[in-house]
C-alpha positions in Angstrom: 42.7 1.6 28.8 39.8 4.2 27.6 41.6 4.6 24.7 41.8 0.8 23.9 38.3 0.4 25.0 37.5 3.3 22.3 39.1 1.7 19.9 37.7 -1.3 20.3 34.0 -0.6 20.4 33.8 2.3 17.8 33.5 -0.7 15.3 30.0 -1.7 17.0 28.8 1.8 17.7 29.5 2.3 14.0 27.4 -0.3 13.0 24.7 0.5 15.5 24.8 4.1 13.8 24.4 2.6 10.6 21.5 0.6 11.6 19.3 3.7 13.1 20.4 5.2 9.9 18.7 2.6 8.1 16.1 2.6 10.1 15.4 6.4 9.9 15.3 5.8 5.7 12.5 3.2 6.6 10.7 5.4 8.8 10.9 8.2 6.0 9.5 6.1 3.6 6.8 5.0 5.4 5.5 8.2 6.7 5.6 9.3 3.0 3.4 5.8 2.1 1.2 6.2 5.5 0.7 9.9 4.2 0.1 9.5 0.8 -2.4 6.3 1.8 -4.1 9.0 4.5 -5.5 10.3 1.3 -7.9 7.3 0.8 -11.5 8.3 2.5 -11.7 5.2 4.5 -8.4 5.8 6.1 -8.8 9.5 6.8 -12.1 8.4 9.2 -9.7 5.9 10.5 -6.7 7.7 11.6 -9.2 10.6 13.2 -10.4 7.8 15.6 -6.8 7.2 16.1 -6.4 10.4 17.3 -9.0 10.2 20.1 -8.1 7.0 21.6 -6.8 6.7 25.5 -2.9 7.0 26.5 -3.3 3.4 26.6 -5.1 2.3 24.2 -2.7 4.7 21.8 -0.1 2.5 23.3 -1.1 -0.8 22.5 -2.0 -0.3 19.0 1.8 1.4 18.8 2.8 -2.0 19.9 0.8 -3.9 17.5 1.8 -4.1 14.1 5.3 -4.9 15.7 3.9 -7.7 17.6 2.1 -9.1 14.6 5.2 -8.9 12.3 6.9 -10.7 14.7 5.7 -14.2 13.7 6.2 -12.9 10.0 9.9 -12.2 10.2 10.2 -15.8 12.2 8.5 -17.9 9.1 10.8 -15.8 7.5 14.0 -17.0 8.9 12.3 -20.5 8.7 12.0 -20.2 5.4 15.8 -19.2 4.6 16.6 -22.5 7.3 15.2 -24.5 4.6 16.7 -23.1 1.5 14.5 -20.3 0.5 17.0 -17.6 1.0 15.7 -15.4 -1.6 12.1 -15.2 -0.6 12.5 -15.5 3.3 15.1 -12.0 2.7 12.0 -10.7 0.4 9.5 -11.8 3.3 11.9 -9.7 5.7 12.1 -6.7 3.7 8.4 -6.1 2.3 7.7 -6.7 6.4 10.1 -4.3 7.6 9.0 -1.5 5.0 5.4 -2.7 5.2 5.9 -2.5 9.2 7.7 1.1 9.0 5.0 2.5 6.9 2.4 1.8 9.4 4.4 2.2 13.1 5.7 5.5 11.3 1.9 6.5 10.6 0.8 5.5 13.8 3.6 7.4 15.7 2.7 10.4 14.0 -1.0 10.4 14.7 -0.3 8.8 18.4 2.8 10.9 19.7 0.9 13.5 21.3 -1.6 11.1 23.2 1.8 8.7 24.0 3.6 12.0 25.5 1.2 11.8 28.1 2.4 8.7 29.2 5.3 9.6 32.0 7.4 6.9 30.9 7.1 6.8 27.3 7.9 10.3 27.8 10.9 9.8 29.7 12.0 6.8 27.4 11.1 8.7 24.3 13.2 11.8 25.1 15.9 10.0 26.2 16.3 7.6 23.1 15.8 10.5 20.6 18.7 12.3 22.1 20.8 9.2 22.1 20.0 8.6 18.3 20.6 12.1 17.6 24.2 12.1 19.2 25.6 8.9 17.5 24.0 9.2 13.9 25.5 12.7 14.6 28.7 11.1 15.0 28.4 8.9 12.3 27.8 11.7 9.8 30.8 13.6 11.2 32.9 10.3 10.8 35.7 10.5 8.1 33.8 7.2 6.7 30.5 8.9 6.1 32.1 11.9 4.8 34.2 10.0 2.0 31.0 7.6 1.4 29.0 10.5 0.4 31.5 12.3 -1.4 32.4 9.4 -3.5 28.1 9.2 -3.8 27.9 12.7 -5.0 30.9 11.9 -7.8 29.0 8.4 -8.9 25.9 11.2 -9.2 28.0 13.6 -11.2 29.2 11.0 -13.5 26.3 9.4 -14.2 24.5 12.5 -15.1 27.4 13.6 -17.4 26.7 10.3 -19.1 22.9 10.8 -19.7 24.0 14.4 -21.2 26.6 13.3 -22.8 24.1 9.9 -24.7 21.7 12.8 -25.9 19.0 14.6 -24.8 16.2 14.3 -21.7 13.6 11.7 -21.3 10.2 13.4 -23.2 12.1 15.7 -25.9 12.6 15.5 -29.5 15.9 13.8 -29.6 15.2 11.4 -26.8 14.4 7.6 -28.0 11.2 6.8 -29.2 10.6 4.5 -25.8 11.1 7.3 -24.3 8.6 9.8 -26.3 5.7 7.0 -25.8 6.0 6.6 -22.2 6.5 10.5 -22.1 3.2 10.5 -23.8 1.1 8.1 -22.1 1.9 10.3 -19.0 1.0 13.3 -19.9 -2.1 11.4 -21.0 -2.5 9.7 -17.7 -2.2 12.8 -16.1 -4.9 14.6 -18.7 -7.4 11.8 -17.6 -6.9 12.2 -13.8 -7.8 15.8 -13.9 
């Protein structure tokens, strides 16, 4: 019967593994936006009056750039209802990266004044080491293991293409599209010094 039961619901917790996986990608890339933005004067004095809010009042503005993406993500599905597929999914996405850059910034400059909160400590501890013990198993699936391998070969390939076409983006034998954007970089760069 366990064994049944196994085999029956490793399809689901495969798929749930998959989605914190995607989810964790999201979260990367917007910590790497939320920090790069963090640069920006204005929202350096910002986030520092983050850090010095209440347990509480840390929590509710956690909560609240979920809450407002909420009605977002439902004019979203409205929209695909009525035909627009392609910019009700393009709605969705730019909301859920848009929403992963900022929850993801907020987390980080929150988490110490939220693990003062008993029960978002409780809850947070035990939902990290759940996450952490089925993307675990997902990675250590034969799946994951043959999807990355066969990643790593697509990789290889590719890059034994571009060799094999001629030389590097920038040098002398590279195309002259190439050589000009090359150029206007280094130029770019000259001028932001």
């Amino acid at each position: 019967m366990t064994n049944a039961r196994t085999r029956l619901f490793a399809p689901l917790v495969h798929l749930a593994a998959l989605f914190l996986l995607l989810e964790e990608w999201c979260w990367d890339v917007g910590a790497w936006l939320g920090a790069g933005l963090a640069r920006w004067p204005l929202l350096a004095a910002l986030e520092a009056r983050v850090r010095l809010l209440p347990p509480w009042g840390a929590l509710c503005l956690f909560v609240l750039p979920g809450l407002l993406l909420l009605p977002v993500k439902l004019l979203a599905v409205v929209a695909i209802a009525h035909g627009h597929a392609v910019s009700g999914i393009a709605t969705i996405v730019v909301a859920k990266l848009g929403g992963a850059a900022v929850v993801a910034r907020l987390y980080a400059l929150t988490l110490p004044t939220l693990l003062a909160v008993g029960w978002f400590a409780r809850c947070h501890g035990w939902f990290m080491t759940l996450k952490d013990h089925w993307v675990g198993r997902l990675r250590a699936s034969h799946a994951f293991v043959q999807a990355g391998r066969l990643l790593r070969a697509m990789r290889r390939t590719l890059r034994r293409w571009r060799n094999r076409r001629g030389a590097r983006f920038g040098s002398r034998h590279a195309s002259r599209a190439s050589r000009v954007l090359r150029r206007f970089v280094v130029q770019w760069r000259a001028r932001r010094r």
